[in-house]
C-alpha angles and dihedrals in degrees: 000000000000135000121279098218088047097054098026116104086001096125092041132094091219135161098281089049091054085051091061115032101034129071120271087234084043102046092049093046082051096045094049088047086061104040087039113023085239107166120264108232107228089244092055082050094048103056090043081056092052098047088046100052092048085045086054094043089050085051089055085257107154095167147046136219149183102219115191149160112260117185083259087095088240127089113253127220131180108194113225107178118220094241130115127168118255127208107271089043107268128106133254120200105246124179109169120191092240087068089047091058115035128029126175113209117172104272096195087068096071134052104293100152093231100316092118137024141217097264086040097077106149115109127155125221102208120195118268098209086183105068101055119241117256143194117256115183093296110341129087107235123223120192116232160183123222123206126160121249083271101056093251104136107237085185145072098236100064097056083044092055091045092053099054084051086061101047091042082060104044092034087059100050081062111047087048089063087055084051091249122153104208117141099200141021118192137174120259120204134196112185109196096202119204121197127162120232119222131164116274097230092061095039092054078047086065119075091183088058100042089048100037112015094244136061119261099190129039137123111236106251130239087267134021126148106335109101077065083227106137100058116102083349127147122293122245111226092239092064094032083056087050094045086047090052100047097047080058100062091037099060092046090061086043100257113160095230110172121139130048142167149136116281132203119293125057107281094014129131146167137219128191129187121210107262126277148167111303095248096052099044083050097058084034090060097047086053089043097054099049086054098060092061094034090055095041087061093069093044089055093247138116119224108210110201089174104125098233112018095146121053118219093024134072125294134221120267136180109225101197101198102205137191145146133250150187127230087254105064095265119142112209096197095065111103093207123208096315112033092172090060092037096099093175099051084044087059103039090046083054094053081060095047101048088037099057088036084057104045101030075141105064092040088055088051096040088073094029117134133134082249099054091044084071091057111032108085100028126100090284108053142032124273123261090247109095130239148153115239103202110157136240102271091060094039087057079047082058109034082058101049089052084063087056082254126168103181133045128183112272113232123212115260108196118089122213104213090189090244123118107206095044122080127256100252129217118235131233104242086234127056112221117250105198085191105062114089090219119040140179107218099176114281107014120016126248122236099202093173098078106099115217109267081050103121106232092228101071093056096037086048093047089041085050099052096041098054081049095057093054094031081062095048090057092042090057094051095040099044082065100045121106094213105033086192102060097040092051087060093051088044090052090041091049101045090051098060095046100049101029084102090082089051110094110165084190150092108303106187094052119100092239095069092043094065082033091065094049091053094052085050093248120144127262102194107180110177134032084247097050084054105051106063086075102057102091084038102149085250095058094038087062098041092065098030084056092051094029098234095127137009124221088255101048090045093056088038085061087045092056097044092049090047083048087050105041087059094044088060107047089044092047085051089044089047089050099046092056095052090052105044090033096045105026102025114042094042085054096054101046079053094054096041087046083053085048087052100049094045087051080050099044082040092049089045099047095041117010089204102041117132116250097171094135097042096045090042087049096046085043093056111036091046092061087047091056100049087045089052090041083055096042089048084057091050092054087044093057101040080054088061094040096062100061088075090078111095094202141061095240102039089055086040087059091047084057102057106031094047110008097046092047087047085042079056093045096054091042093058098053088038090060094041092054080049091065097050099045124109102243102237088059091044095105097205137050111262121229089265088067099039097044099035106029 
């Protein structure tokens, strides 16, 4: 292998390589561009153009590219070589600054939620200086934003970058009170991304997965994750290969990969970066992610991101550990040595608090998808109902500081394990509760919700938006206080006791805290449906109007392409199952039955009275299941037909997932129990044993 500091950052224009290739008087208006959001004169663009593109060409680059987030959930790249003819006819290798900065791919093309038509094609891709360019194969990358002609975003970088604006300004109001001179506060991110790894030659076995990236039918197998085996296990060489492989690749485009391991279930993993500012780990995790599928392909495996693709074991989720930060290194979600004195962190941990109890709304629809709704609420996943796990240790701060208290009993932090030649060890001040959607885990909190197709950038720009929002209202009150100090401590007090309601220190997926939470007034939404309707709420229509993340139009343009999407999906799975269970299994089975009939024949003919209990049993049963499974395929067939009648995406959304998901469920059930009587070598598709354990 090689070494790290040799690979890592090699196939990325960062900031060493702009110290050396660009300019002094370059380099420092770039930098400022990007600090102060100074303009870039088109001849400073165009020599870090130039020095880009020679750096690319010495790297075996032929091609650029402006490579952005559309709301597909994919990045997006058209490839535009270097070349232009000379005139002699040959070719000389041109990048202007005019191409590094502006691109104009045909925005009708992509999910706009009505913002622009068919005939309305124009859209612009803008620079994003601060997310550094990078090598792919043979194309230069160049990160970017995506709006329509109009100015209205069609990504999920623009809004991300909105939001950390906000959050800079309002985060700043309120360090200047505490006589800080920070110049910046921005958002850092660290996505621990879960996949699971199969071999290539079942998965192309599979239409479901093929089609829709899980699998739609499967009996569970005799074993599956119980023996709790597989976490933290050792890994087998094939994958190791594979994880070795990956890091690789990943070093080389900058991406912070550090740890890895086996999960639960059976071919399950996990990999986490190192943490960094919110805008880069979200275009790291896109990369990452389409890595991980590009470098399964050479090892002859297939790497599956979908958050549920198995039934009956765990899913795959996207904990997206957040916190904020100063220019200076400082993290303002560490409590320090005294938490219950540390007025700042107490204020800023409140911003959070009232900021998540307010809009419980925006964070469940910030990971809502018709995949995730199969994963959040099992034994595996939080619930959809939202909460703050603290701890008990900064709930007692709280609790004191509610009581106007100054002081608290110190605990005792070393832990003796009994053992003589092991170390005592020092406790975290918080327990992990692997349960709770929204967790403290010492110093950042941890949004376990988010599955793990789920793009960083939609929950970091809602958390963002949200803490500034509170961060402003603070501001407003403390900018007009006489003794900062004291009025902090009643704000805190104060905003503690309105908004404890959303902290739950429990176990989130029992019973017991689901009527709990109605009973507190929080929010249980269920479905992706059930979610959407209140995203253009006149609330959440002025929270990002007031910090200009998001118009009204472009909210309810991302309402309706989540509702659009929400209803290709499921039709595309509902297509897919009856093509399966119509066209594989049904076939299968009437093999199998006719192979049960003519062994009762050969058995009757060689011996009248011979016994042909299993066989006649057999025939009997799986003939009643498949004509069970034939009458439930009409029924699907029909409810597909049916739902052409709604004239709206939600309404047809709602069709979905109140008839075509419970009949999805029908056919799967039979599916699975024919499965299970059916001799091996007539079953068409590989079962979950193959698929989990091969």
């Amino acid at each position: 292998m090689n070494k790290i500091s040799e690979i890592f950052g090699s196939m990325v224009f960062n900031d060493a390589v702009m110290k050396e290739k660009l300019p002094k008087d370059a380099y420092a208006a770039l930098k400022q561009h990007i600090s102060d959001g100074t303009d870039l004169e088109p001849g400073v663009a165009n020599v870090i153009a130039s020095a880009m593109k020679d750096w690319a060409l010495s790297k075996g680059a032929t091609h650029f590219t402006h490579w952005f987030q559309p709301m597909t959930g994919v990045t997006a790249e058209k490839h535009d070589s270097f070349m232009t003819p000379d005139a002699e006819g040959g070719v000389l290798m041109n990048f202007s600054g005019k191409e590094l900065i502006k691109g104009e791919p045909d925005a009708s093309s992509f999910p706009s939620g009505g913002i622009r038509a068919t005939f309305e094609a124009r859209g612009y891709t803008a620079w994003d200086p601060s997310s550094y360019v990078f090598i792919k194969e043979n194309t230069l990358c160049i990160p970017t934003a995506f709006c329509s002609y109009g100015g209205e975003a069609l990504d999920k970088k623009t809004p991300l970058l909105l939001s950390g604006e906000a959050i800079n300004t309002q985060a700043l109001r309120i360090l200047k009170l505490f006589g800080s001179d920070a110049r910046r506060v921005i958002t850092t991110v660290g996505p621990e991304q879960e996949y699971f790894l199969i071999p290539k030659e079942l998965y192309e076995q599979r239409k479901d997965l093929v089609f829709c990236g899980r699998t739609l039918l499967g009996a569970k197998p005799p074993k599956t994750q119980e023996l709790e085996d597989h976490y933290f296990g050792a890994i087998k060489p094939r994958i190791a290969a594979y994880m070795e492989d990956l890091n690789q690749e990943l070093w080389k485009l900058g991406v912070l990969a550090s740890t890895e391991h086996n999960e639960v279930a059976p071919s399950q993993h996990e990999l986490a970066p190192i943490y960094s500012s919110s805008n880069i780990a979200s275009d790291h995790n896109q990369i990452t992610m389409e890595m991980m599928k590009k470098v399964a392909e050479r090892h002859n495996l297939t790497c599956l991101l979908h958050e549920k693709p198995f039934a009956g074991i765990n899913g795959s989720g996207k904990h997206i550990n957040w916190s904020m930060a100063t220019d200076q290194g400082e993290n303002l979600l560490k409590p320090g040595k005294s938490p219950i004195t540390n007025t700042r962190f107490l204020l800023f941990l409140c911003a959070v608090i009232k900021g998540v109890d307010k809009y419980q709304d925006l964070l469940r629809i910030s990971v809502a998808s018709p995949s995730n709704d199969h994963r959040l609420g099992g034994n595996e996943a939080p619930p959809a109902i939202i909460s703050i796990f603290l701890g008990d240790d900064l709930m007692e701060v709280l609790e004191a500081v509610a009581q106007g208290k100054t002081e608290i009993p110190k605990r005792p932090r070393m832990m003796d394990t009994g053992v003589s030649v092991l170390p005592d060890i020092k406790k975290d001040t918080t327990d992990r509760n692997r349960t709770s959607p929204f967790a403290f885990t010492g110093s950042r909190f941890e949004f376990r919700m988010a599955g793990s197709m789920t793009s960083v950038a939609c929950p970091v720009y809602m958390l963002n938006t949200i803490t500034a929002d509170a961060l402003m209202d603070f501001a407003d009150i403390l900018e007009k206080a006489e003794d900062v100090e004291a009025s902090a401590r009643e704000l805190i007090r104060k905003t503690y006791l309105e908004h404890k309601r959303v902290i739950f220190n429990g176990n989130n997926y029992s019973e017991e805290w689901v009527r709990e939470a109605e009973g507190r007034g929080l929010l249980n939404l269920r479905s992706t449906v059930d979610a959407l309707p209140f995203f253009t709420s006149d609330k959440n229509i002025d929270l990002f109007r007031t910090h200009r993340v998001f118009s009204r139009v472009e909210l309810e343009a991302r309402q309706e392409i989540l509702y659009e999407e929400y209803c290709k999906l499921i039709n595309i799975e509902a297509l897919t199952m009856l093509d399966m269970a119509g066209k594989d299994i049904l076939p299968a089975v009437s093999a199998y039955i006719q192979a049960l009939s003519d062994t009762v024949v050969s058995k009757k003919a060689a011996a009248k009275d011979a016994a042909c209990r299993m066989e006649v049993s057999l025939i009997t049963s799986l003939s009643s299941l498949c004509d069970s499974l034939y009458d439930r395929i009409q029924d699907l067939r029909q409810l597909l037909i049916d739902v052409n009648e709604f004239d709206t995406n939600e309404l047809t959304a709602q069709f979905f997932c109140g008839k075509v998901i419970p009949a999805m469920r029908e056919i799967r059930a039979l599916a699975d129990e024919l499965e299970l009587s059916t001799a091996r070598k007539y079953w068409p598709m590989p079962t979950y044993g193959d698929l989990l354990f091969t």
